[in-house]
VOZA-424164 format. One record per residue (C-alpha): residue in one letter; chain; z, x, y. Coordinates in steps of 0.2 Angstrom, whole numbers. Example, Ala and Ser with C-alpha at 12.3 -4.5 7.8 and 13.67 -1.06 7.14 Angstrom:
REM residues 2
  type  mol     up   east  north
     A    A     39     62    -22
     S    A     36     68     -5
REM end
This chain:
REM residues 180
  type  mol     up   east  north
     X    A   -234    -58     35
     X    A   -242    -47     50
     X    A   -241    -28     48
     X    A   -226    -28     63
     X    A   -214    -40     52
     X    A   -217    -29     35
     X    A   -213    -15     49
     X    A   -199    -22     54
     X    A   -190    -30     36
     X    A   -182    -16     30
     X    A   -174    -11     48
     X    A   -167    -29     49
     X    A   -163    -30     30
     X    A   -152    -15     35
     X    A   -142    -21     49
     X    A   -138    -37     37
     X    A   -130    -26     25
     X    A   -123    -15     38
     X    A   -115    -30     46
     X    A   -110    -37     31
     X    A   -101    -23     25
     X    A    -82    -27     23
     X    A    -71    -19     38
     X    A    -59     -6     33
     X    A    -41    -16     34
     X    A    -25     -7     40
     X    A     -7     -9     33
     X    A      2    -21     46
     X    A     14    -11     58
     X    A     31    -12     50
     X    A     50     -6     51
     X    A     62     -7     40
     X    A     78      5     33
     X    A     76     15     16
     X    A     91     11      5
     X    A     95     27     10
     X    A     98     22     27
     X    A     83     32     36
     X    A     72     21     49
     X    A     54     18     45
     X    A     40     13     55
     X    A     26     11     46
     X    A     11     18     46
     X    A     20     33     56
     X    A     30     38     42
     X    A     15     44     35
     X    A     16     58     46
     X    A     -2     60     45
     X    A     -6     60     26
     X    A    -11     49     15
     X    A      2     38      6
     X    A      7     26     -7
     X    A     14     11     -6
     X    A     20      0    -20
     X    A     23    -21    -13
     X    A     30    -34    -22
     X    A     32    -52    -15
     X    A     44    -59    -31
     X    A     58    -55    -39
     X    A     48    -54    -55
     X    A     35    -42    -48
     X    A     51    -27    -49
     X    A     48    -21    -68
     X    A     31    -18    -60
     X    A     35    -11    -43
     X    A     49      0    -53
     X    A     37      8    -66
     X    A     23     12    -52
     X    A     38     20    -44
     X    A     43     31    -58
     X    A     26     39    -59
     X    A     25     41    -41
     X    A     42     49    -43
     X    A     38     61    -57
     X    A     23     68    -48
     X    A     28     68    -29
     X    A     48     65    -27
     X    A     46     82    -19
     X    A     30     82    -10
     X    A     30     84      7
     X    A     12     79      7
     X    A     12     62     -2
     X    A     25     52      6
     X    A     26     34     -4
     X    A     35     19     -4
     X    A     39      5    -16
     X    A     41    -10     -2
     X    A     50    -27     -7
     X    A     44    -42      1
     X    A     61    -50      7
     X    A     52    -62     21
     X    A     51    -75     10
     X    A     70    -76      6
     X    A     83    -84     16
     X    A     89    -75     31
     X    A    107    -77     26
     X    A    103    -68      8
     X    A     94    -54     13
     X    A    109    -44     15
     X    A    115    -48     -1
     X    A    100    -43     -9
     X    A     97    -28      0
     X    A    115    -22     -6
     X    A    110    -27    -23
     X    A     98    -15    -23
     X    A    105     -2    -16
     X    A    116     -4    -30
     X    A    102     -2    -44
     X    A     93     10    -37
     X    A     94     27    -41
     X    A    102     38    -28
     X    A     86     52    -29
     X    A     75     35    -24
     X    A     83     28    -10
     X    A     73     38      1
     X    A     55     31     -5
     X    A     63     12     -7
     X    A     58      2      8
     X    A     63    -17      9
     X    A     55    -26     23
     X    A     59    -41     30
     X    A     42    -47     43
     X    A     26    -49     42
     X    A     25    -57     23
     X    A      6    -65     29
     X    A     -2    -50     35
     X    A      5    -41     20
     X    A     -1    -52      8
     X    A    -20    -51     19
     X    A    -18    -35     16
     X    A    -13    -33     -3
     X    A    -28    -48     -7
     X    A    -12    -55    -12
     X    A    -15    -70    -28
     X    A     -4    -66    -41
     X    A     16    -68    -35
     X    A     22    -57    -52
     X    A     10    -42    -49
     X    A     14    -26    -39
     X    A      1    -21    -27
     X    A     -3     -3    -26
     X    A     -9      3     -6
     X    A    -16     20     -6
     X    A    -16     23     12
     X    A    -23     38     25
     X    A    -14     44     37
     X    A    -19     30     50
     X    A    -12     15     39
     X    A    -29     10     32
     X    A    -30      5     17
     X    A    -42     17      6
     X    A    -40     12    -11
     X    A    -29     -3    -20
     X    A    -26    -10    -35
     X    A    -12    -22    -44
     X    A     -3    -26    -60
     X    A      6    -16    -71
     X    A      4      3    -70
     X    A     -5      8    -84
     X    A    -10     25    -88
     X    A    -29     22    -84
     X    A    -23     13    -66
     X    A    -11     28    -62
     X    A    -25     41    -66
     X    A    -37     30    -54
     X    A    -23     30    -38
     X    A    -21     50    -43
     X    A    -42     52    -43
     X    A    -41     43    -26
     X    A    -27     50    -20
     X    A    -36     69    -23
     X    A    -53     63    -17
     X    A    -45     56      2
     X    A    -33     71      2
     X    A    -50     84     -2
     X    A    -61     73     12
     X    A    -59     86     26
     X    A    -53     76     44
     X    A    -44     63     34
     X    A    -30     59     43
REM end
C-alpha cells in the first residue's frame, strides 16, 4: 500500500461509517381526536417539546399501552412540558367498526385521560416503520423531540427498569440546550 492510500484509509473509512449511520426517522404526520374530543395533529401537538407516545397495533397490546399510560400519567398528567399520548392503531379494523370501538373506549377510559388518549385511524405502515414494528401484542414506546423524531424507543411491558430508561432519556433530550 503506497504512503498516499495509508493517507487516505482512515479519511475514507470515516465516511463509510458516516454514511452508514442510521438516519434519524420521524413520527409520520397524523390527526386524530382525543377521546376528549380535542383535534390533534401530530407532531404539532408537541408544541415544541419533547413527547411520549405509547402505540399499539392489537387489541391485546392495551394492558400494555394502559400500564405505560399510567406511569406517564402519574409523573406528567399535569405537565405543560411533557405532552404524551397513548395512540391505538385502529387502521387495521374495518371502517364500519371504528366508531364502535372508539365509543368503546371512550367508555373505559378514565375521564382525567381522555385528553392524552389518541386513536388514529391512517397511516398503520409508516407507524409500524417507525415503531420497528415485529411483535403485534407489544406497546411501542416513542420518545419524541419536539420536531417528531423519534429520539429514543423501546417496546413491551413497562417495567420499572424500561420506565427509568424513557425518564433518563426524557431528562437527557429535555437538558440538550436547542432541542426542540
Amino acid at each position: 500500500m503506497s504512503i498516499r492510500a495509508r493517507a487516505m484509509f482512515p479519511i475514507l473509512l470515516g465516511l463509510a461509517f458516516t454514511c452508514a449511520a442510521p438516519a434519524q426517522q420521524s413520527i409520520p404526520k397524523a390527526e386524530g381526536t382525543t377521546l376528549e374530543g380535542t383535534a390533534v395533529t401530530l407532531p404539532e401537538a408537541l408544541r415544541g417539546r419533547a413527547g411520549v407516545l405509547v402505540v399499539g397495533f392489537s387489541h391485546a397490546s392495551e394492558a400494555q399501552v394502559a400500564a405505560w399510560g399510567k406511569r406517564l400519567a402519574a409523573d406528567f398528567a399535569q405537565s405543560a412540558d411533557v405532552p404524551y399520548f397513548e395512540v391505538p392503531m385502529l387502521a387495521g379494523a374495518p371502517k364500519m367498526l371504528r366508531g364502535m370501538i372508539v365509543k368503546s373506549m371512550g367508555k373505559s377510559v378514565p375521564e382525567a385521560e381522555r385528553p392524552h388518549f389518541l386513536p388514529l385511524t391512517k397511516d398503520e405502515a409508516a407507524w409500524r416503520a417507525v415503531a420497528h414494528y415485529d411483535k403485534p401484542d407489544d406497546a411501542y414506546v416513542l420518545l419524541v423531540d419536539g420536531t417528531g423524531a423519534v429520539r429514543w424507543q423501546t417496546e413491551g411491558e413497562g417495567s420499572d427498569a424500561a420506565y427509568e430508561e424513557l425518564k433518563k432519556n426524557l431528562k437527557s433530550l429535555t437538558a440538550q440546550p436547542g432541542t426542540p
